[in-house]
N, C-alpha and C positions, 0 to 999 in steps of 0.2 A: 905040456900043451895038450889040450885037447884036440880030439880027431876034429880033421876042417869041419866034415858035413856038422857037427857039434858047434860051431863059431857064432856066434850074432853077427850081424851084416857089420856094425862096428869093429866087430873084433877081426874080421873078414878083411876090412880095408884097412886096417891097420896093419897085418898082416903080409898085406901087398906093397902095402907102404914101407914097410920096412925091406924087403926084398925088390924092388925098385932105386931104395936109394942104396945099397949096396951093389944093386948092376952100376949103374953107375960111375960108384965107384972102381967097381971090378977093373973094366976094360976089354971084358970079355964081349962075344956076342950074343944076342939075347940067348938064341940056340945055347951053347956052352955055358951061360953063365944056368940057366934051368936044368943043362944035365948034372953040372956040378953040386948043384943044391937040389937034387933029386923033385924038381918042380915038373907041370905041365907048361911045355909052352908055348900052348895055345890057349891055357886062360890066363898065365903070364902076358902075352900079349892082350888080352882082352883089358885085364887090367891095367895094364902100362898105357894103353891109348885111350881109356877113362879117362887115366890120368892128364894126356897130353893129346888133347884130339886135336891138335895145330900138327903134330906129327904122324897121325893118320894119314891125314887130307894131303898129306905133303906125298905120301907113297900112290896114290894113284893120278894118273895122265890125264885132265880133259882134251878127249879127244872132240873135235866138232862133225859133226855128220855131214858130209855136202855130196854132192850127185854130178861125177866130172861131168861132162858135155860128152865123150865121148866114149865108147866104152873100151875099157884097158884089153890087152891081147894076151897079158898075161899077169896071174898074179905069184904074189911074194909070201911064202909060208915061214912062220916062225914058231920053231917049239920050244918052249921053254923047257917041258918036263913030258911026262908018257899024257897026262891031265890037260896041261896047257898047252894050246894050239891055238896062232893066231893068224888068220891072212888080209892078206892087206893087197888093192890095187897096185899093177904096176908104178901107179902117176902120184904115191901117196909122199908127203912130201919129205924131204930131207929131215926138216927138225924133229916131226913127230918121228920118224924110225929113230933119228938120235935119242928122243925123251923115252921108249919103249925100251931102246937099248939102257940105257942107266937104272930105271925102275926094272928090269927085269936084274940086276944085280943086286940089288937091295930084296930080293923076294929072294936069291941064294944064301940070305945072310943068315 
């Protein structure tokens, strides 16, 4: 095979195509099935949600913006990593910290 930077965009997505459907198959997670097949991946990823941009849009929260009435006393910090930091009002509601909690598992993946 030729070196990637060498590929034609066809040969490019064929490429990821073929490494896509063998994750897969694998059963690994994207992380381990890239280190396994000596891939990057984070253009593994770039390429797989090319692929499937219904499961992009599934990984991030809409959160909606509103302005309690009152102002909170205290707020709620969550770190996901040294990078991710997030705080949130004390009044902020049950289901979004449940939906932050589940998407932040899926960004350990």
């Amino acid at each position: 095979m030729k070196n990637y930077k060498e590929l034609s965009p066809d040969q490019k997505k064929e490429f990821w195509s073929k490494h896509i459907r063998h994750f897969r198959r694998s059963g690994l997670s994207q992380k381990k099935y890239c280190e396994q097949e000596n891939l990057s991946y984070w253009s593994f990823r770039t390429w797989y949600y090319k692929r499937n941009p219904a499961s992009a849009e599934s990984k991030f929260i809409r959160v909606i913006n509103f302005k309690p009435e009152e102002k909170p006393v205290s707020k709620i910090i969550l770190s996901l990593s040294e990078k991710i930091k997030m705080e949130f009002d004390e009044n902020i509601s049950e289901d979004i910290l449940r939906r932050i909690f589940k998407a932040s598992e899926v960004l350990n993946d």
